[in-house]
C-alpha positions in Angstrom: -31.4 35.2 45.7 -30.6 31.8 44.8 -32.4 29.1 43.1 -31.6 25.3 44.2 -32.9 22.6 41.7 -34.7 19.8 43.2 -35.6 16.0 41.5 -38.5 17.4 40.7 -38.8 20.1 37.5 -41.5 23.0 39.3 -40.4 22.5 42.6 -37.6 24.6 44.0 -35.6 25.7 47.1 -35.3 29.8 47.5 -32.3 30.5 49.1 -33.1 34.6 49.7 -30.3 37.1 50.1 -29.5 37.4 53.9 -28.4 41.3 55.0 -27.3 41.2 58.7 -25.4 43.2 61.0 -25.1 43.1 64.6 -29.0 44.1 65.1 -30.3 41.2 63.1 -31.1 40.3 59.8 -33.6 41.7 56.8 -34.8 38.9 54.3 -36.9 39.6 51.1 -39.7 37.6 51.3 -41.2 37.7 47.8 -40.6 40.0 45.2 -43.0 39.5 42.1 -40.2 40.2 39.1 -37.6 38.5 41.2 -39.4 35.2 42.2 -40.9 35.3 37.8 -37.4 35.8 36.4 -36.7 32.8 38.7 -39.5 30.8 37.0 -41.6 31.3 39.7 -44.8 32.1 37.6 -47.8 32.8 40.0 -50.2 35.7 41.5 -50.4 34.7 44.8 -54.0 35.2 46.7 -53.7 34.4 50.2 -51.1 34.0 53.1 -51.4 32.0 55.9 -49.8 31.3 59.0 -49.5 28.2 60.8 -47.8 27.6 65.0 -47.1 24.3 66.0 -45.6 22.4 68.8 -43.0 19.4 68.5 -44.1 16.5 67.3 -46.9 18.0 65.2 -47.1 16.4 61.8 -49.6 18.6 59.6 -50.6 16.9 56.3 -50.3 15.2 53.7 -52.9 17.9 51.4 -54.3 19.6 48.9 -56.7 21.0 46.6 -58.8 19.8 43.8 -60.1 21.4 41.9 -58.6 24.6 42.6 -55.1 23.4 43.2 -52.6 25.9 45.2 -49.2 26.3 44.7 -47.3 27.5 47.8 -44.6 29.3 48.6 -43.5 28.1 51.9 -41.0 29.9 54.9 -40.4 28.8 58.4 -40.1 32.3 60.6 -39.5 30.3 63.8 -38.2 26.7 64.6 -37.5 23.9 62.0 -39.4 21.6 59.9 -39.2 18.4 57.8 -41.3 19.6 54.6 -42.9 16.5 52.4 -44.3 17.2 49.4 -45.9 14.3 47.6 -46.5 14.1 43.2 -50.0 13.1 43.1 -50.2 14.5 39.0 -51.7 11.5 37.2 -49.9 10.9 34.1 -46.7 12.3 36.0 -43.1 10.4 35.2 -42.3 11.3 39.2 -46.2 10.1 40.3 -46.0 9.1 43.6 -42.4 10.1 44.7 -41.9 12.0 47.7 -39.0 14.3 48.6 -38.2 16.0 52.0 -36.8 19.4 53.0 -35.3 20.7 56.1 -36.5 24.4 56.4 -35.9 26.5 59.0 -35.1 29.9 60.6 -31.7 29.3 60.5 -31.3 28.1 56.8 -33.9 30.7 56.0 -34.9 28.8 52.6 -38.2 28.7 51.3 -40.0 26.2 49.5 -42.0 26.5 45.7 -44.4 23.8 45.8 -46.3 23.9 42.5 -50.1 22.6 41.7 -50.4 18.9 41.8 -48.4 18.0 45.3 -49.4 17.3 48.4 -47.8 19.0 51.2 -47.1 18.3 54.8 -44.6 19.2 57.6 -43.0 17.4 60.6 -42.2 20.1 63.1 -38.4 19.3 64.7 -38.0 22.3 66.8 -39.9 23.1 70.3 -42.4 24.9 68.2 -42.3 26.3 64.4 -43.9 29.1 62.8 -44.4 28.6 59.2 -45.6 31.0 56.4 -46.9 30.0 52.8 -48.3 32.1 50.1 -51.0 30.3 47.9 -52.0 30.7 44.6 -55.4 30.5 45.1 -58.4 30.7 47.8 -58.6 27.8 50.5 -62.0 26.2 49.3 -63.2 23.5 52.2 -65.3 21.6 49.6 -61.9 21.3 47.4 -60.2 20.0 50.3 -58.4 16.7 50.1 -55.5 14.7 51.3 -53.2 11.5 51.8 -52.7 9.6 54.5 -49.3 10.7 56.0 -48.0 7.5 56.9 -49.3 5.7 53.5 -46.8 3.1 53.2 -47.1 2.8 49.6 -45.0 6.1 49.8 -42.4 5.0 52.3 -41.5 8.4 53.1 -39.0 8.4 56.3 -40.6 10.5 58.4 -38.9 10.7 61.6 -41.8 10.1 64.1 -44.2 6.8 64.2 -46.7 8.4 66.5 -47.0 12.2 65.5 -49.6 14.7 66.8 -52.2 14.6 63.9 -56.0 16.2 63.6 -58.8 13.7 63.2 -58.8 14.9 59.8 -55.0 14.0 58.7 -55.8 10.5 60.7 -58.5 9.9 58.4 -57.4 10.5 54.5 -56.7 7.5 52.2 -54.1 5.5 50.8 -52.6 7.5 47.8 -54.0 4.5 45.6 -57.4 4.5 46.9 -58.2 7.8 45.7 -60.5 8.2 42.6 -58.2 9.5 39.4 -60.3 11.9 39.1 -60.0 13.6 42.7 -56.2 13.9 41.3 -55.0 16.6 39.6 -53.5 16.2 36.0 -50.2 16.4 34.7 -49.5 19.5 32.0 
């Protein structure tokens, strides 16, 4: 397993061992001691599994209270990943970063408390996996609008596929400081 730094301190790109032959490939997924010697520091509580089509843009959210940290994979297809810094009192508030993760780079994603997260499915269809370090709680539920141009992050798509809900969430500055989680 390798670890590849990102602008961001928390956040970081998994690069697990790969061990193929001519009948496939076997990937470690997540191994508790492995991931914490790699400063990955959490008890996960719930996995989830997400399909989408091409052109599907899923996001920008997140938690608060009860922020999640995620751990996330693509099993099938490829994806621009977005994560967001939305931690008042940040140094990086407000910047953005993309990642291109996909079954054939196999990398996963550590996105920790305090980001929002969204993805851009490239591929015919993607099938992504994330871990989370805490329950999904609807009331907690919250977001930013993906194409918030206050962010100018370059997605590559001007008309995506979106939910009503991911049409609907506000600018990053219109949201109350206190529906934002805080730096530590």
């Amino acid at each position: 397993m390798k670890i590849i730094k990102t602008k961001f301190d928390d956040v970081k790109i998994v690069q697990p061992a790969v061990f193929s032959d001519e009948r496939g490939y076997l990937i470690e997924s997540y191994q508790y001691k492995r991931y914490r010697e790699a400063g990955i520091v959490r008890e996960f509580a719930q996995d989830n599994l997400s399909f989408s089509k091409r052109g599907t843009l899923r996001g920008l959210h997140y938690q608060h209270p009860h922020s999640q940290a995620k751990l996330v994979h693509v099993v099938m297809g490829k994806v621009l990943d977005v994560i967001v810094d939305i931690r008042r009192g940040s140094s990086t508030f407000s910047q953005w970063e993309g990642y291109i993760l996909s079954d054939q780079n196999k990398h996963q994603l550590f996105v920790p408390e305090g980001f929002a997260h969204g993805y851009f499915v490239l591929s015919k269809t993607a099938i992504l996996t994330y871990k989370c370090s805490d329950y999904y709680a609807p009331d907690c539920e919250k977001g930013v609008l993906w194409s918030d141009s206050g962010l100018k992050i370059q997605w590559p798509v001007k008309n995506p596929i979106l939910s009503e809900k991911d049409r609907q969430y506000p600018l990053l500055k219109e949201i109350p400081t206190e529906f934002l989680p805080e730096y530590r």
